[in-house]
VEXDREN-2710 file (C-alpha; in Angstrom, 1 decimal):
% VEXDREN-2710
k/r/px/py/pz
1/UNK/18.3/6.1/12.3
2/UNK/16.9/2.9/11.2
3/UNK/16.7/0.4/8.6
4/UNK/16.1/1.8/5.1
5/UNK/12.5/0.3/4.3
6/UNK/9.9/1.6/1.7
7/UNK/6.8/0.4/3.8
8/UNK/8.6/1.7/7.4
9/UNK/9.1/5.0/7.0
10/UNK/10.3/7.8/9.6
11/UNK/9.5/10.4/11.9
12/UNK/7.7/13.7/12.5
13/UNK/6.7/15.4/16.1
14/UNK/3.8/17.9/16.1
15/UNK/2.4/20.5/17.9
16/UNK/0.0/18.7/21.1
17/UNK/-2.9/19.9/22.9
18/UNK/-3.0/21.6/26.7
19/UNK/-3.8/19.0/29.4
20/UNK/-7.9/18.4/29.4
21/UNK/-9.3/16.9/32.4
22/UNK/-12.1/14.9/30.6
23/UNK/-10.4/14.3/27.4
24/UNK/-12.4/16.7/25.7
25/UNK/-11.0/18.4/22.4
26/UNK/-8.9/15.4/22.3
27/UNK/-6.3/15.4/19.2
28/UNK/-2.8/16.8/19.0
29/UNK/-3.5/20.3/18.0
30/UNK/-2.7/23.8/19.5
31/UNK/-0.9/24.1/22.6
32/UNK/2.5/23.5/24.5
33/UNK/5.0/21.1/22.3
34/UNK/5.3/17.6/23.8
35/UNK/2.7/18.1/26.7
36/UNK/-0.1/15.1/26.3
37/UNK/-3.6/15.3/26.8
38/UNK/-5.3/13.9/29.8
39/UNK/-6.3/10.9/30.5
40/UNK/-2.5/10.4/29.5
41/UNK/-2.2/6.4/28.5
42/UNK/0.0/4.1/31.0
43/UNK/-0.1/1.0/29.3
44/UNK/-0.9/-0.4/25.7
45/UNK/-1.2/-4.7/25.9
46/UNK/-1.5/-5.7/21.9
47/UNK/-2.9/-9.0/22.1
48/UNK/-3.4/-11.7/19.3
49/UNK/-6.0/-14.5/20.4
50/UNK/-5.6/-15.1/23.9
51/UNK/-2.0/-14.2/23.9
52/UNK/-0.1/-10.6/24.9
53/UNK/2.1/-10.8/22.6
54/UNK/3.7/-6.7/23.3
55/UNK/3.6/-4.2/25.6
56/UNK/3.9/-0.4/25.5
57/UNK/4.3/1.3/28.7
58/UNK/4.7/5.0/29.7
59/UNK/5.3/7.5/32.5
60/UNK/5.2/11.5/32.1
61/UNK/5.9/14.3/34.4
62/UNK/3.9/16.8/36.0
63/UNK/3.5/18.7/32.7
64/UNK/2.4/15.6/30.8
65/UNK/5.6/15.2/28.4
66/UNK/6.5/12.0/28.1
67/UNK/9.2/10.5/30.8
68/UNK/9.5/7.0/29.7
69/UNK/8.5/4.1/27.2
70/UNK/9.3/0.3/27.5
71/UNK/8.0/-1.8/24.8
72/UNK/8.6/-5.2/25.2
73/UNK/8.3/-8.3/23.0
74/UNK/7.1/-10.7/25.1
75/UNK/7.1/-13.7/22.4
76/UNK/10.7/-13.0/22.1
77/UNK/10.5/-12.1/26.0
78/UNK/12.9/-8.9/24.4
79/UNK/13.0/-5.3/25.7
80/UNK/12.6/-3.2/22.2
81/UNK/12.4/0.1/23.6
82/UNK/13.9/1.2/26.6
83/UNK/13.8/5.0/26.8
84/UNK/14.2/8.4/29.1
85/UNK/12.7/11.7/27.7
86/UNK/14.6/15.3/28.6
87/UNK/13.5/18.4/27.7
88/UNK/16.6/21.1/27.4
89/UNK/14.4/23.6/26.2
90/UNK/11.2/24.9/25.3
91/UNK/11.5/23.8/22.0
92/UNK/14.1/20.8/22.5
93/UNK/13.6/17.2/23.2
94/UNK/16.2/14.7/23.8
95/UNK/15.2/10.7/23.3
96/UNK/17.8/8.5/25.3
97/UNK/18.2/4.8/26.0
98/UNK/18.5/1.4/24.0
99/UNK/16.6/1.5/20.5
100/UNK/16.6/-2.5/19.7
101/UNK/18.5/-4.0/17.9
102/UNK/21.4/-1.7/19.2
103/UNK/23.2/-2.7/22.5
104/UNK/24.4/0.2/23.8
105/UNK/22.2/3.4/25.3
106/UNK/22.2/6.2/21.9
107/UNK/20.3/9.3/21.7
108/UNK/17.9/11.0/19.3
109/UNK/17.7/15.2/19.5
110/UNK/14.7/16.9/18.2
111/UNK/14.2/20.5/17.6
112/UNK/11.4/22.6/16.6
113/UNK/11.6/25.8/14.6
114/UNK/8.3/27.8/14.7
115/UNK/9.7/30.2/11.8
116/UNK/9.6/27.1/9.6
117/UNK/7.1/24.5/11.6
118/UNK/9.3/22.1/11.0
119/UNK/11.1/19.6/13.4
120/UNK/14.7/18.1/12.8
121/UNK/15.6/15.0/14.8
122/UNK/18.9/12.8/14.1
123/UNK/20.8/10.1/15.7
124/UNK/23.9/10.0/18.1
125/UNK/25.5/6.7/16.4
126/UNK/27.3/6.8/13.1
127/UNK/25.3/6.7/10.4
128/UNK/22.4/7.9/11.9
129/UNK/20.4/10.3/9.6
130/UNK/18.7/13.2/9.9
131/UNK/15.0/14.3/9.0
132/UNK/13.0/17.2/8.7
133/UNK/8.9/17.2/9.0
134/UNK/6.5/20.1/8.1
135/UNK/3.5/20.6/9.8
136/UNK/0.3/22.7/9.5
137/UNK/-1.4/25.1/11.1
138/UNK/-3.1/22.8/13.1
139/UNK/-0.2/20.5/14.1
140/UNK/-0.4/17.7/11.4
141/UNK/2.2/16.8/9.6
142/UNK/2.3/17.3/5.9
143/UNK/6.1/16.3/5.3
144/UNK/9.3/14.9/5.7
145/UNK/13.0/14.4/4.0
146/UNK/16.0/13.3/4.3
147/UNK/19.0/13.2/2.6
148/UNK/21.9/12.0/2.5
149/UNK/25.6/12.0/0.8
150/UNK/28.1/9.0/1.0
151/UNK/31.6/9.3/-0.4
152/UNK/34.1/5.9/-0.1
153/UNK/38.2/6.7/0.2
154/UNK/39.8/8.2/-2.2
155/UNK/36.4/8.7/-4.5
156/UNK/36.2/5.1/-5.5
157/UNK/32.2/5.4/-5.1
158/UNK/29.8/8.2/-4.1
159/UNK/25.9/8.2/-3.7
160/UNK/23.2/10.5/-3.0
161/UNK/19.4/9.5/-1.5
162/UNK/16.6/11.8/-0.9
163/UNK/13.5/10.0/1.2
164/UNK/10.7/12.0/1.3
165/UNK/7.2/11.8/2.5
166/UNK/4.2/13.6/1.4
167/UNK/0.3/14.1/3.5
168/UNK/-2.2/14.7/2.5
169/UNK/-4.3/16.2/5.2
170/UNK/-8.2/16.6/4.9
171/UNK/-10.2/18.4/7.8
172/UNK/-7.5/18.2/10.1
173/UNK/-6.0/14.1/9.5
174/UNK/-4.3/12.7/7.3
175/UNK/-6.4/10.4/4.3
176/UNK/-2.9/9.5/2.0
177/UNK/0.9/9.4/2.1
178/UNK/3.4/9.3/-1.0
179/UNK/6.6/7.8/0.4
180/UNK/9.5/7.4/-1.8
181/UNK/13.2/7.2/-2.5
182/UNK/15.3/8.3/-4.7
183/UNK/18.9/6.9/-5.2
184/UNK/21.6/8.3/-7.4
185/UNK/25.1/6.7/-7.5
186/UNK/28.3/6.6/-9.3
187/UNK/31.7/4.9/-9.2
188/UNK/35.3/5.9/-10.1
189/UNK/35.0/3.5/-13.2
190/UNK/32.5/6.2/-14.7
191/UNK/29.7/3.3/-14.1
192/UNK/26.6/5.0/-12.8
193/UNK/22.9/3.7/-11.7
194/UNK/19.8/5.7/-10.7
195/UNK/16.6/4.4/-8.7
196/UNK/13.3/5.6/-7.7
197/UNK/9.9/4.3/-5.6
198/UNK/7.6/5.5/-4.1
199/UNK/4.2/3.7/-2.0
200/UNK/0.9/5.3/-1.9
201/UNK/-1.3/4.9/1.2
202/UNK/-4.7/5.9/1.8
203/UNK/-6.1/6.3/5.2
204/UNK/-10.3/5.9/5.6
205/UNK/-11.1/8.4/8.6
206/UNK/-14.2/7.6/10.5
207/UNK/-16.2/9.7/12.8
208/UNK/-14.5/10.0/16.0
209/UNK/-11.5/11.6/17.3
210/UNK/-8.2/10.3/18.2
211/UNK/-7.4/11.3/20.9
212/UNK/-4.7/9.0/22.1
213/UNK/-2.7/9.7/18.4
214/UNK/-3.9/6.0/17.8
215/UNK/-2.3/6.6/14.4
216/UNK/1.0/6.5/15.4
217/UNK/0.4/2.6/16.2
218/UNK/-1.0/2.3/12.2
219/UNK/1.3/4.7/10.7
220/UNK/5.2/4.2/9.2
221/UNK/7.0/6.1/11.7
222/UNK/9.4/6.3/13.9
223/UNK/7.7/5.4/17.1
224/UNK/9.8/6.9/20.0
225/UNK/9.5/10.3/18.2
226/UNK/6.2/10.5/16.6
227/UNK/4.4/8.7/20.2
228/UNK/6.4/11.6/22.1
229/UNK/5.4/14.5/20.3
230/UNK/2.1/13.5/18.9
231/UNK/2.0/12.6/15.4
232/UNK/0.6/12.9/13.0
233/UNK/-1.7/14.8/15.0
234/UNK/-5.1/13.3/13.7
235/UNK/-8.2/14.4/14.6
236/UNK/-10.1/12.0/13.4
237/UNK/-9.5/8.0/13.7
238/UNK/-8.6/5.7/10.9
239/UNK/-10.7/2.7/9.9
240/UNK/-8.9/1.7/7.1
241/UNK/-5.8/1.4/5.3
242/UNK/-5.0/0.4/1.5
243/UNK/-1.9/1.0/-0.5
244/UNK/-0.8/1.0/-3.9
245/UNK/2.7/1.1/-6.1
246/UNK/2.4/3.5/-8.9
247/UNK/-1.1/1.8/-11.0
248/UNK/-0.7/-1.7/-9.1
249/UNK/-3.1/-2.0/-5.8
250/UNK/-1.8/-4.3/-2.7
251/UNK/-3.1/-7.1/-2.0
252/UNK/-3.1/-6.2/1.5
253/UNK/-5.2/-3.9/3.6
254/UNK/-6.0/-3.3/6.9
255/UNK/-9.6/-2.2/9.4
256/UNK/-9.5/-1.3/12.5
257/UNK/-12.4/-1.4/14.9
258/UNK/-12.8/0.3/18.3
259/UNK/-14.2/0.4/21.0
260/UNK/-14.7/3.4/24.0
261/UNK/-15.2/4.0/27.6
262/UNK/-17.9/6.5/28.9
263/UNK/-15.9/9.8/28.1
264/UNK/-15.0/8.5/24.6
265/UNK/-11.7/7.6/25.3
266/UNK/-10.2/4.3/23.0
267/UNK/-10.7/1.3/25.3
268/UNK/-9.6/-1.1/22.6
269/UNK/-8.5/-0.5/19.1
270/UNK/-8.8/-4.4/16.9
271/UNK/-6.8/-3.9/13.6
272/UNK/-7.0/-7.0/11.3
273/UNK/-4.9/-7.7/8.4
274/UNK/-6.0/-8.9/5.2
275/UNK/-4.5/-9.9/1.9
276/UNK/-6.6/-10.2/-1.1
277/UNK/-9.7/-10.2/0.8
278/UNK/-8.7/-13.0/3.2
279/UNK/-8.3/-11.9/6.7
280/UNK/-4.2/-13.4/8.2
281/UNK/-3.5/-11.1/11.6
282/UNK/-5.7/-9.6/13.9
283/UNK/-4.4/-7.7/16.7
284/UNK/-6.1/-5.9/19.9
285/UNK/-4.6/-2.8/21.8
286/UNK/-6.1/-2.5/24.8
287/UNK/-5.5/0.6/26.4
288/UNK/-4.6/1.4/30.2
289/UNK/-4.9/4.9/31.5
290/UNK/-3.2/7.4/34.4
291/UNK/-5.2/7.2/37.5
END
């Protein structure tokens, strides 16, 4: 479904919250699947300086599921998402259009099982993989995994991977994520390798709610699912981010600072990038909303 990447990671979708007027109760928590809460956002500009450098753009239909996103690039001047939401069934969803850097219009299918809580989304395209995410009670997601199996002609290599993701979810958002891989693969020459990582990542909630699923902009995801269907489903925003590999911190880490209109909706979100200390990046959505 996407490059292989230990700090990009994949998807999830998650129960979402019954259309508010005021944006009160905001989070992604019990309620129809897919339906967003109102005020529904139209536009994201992420700005850096002076300059838009991308653009996130949506439309929804009368029940507030998501119709479309368009992200565009606009240093590249490059359309990176260009995609039509369907709904087959209650619990269905069907993601459609150009996923960049592929040319030609795929598809992703999602499907929720409410026996489980769990939603399994894969690929049209070959090669695509699938995944499987766990959520709570209260719509956050506490897991995902995928596997998968590769076998060459005539058994002259096989391989097996298992990604997985792990949450850890205190009062109702997520404050860490284990992410790792694990690679096992042999050849017909009796030669045989193993491998196995994993990143930690610890979120720093504050004090006010998310109620635009801001963490899908911070969070390794895949975006046209987890935007969609509202994960994680936090209820509270981050502030911070710091990661670690096994008993070796990063040098990097991330705040983000917001600001809010009158009804406590985000009207900007400023996320700045720093390694060892040093600010590098800072970055500013600001947010456009559904009139």
């Amino acid at each position: 479904m996407r490059t292989m990447n230990i700090l990009a990671a994949i998807l999830l979708a998650v129960l979402t919250a019954a259309c508010h007027p005021n944006g009160e109760n905001g989070g992604n928590k019990t309620g129809k699947l897919w339906v967003h809460n109102s005020p529904q956002v139209a536009k994201v500009e992420v700005s850096s300086g002076d300059r838009v450098i991308e653009t996130y753009e949506y439309t929804y239909d009368d029940q507030g599921r998501l119709l479309t996103l368009v992200k565009t690039d606009l240093l590249s001047k490059s359309v990176m998402l260009d995609l039509q939401y369907t709904y087959p069934g209650e619990n269905q969803m069907k993601v459609q259009g150009k996923f960049f850097p592929i040319s030609t219009s795929r598809f992703i299918d999602v499907t929720y099982d409410s026996a489980s809580a769990t939603f399994t989304y894969s690929g049209s395209w070959s090669g695509a993989w699938s995944y499987v995410t766990a959520v709570n009670e209260d719509g956050v997601v506490t897991s995902t995994v995928c596997k998968s199996d590769f076998a060459a002609t005539e058994g002259y290599y096989s391989s097996h991977m298992e990604f997985s993701e792990a949450y850890t979810v205190a009062n109702g958002t997520v404050t860490e994520s284990v992410i790792g891989t694990d690679i096992d693969a042999q050849s017909r020459k009796v030669t045989r390798t193993s491998n196995s990582s994993a990143l930690q990542t610890v979120y720093t909630p504050g004090d006010r709610e998310d109620r635009q699923n801001f963490a899908a902009y911070l969070m390794p995801d895949y975006f046209p699912v987890w935007i969609a269907a509202g994960f994680p489903g936090n209820k509270k925003l981050i502030t911070g981010i710091s990661a670690s590999t096994g008993t070796i911190p990063s040098p990097e880490s991330v705040t983000i600072e917001y600001t809010f209109n009158a009804a406590g909706d985000i009207e900007t979100a400023t996320r700045t990038d720093f390694n060892a200390g040093t600010p590098y990046l800072t970055r500013t959505y600001k947010f456009t909303y559904k009139q």
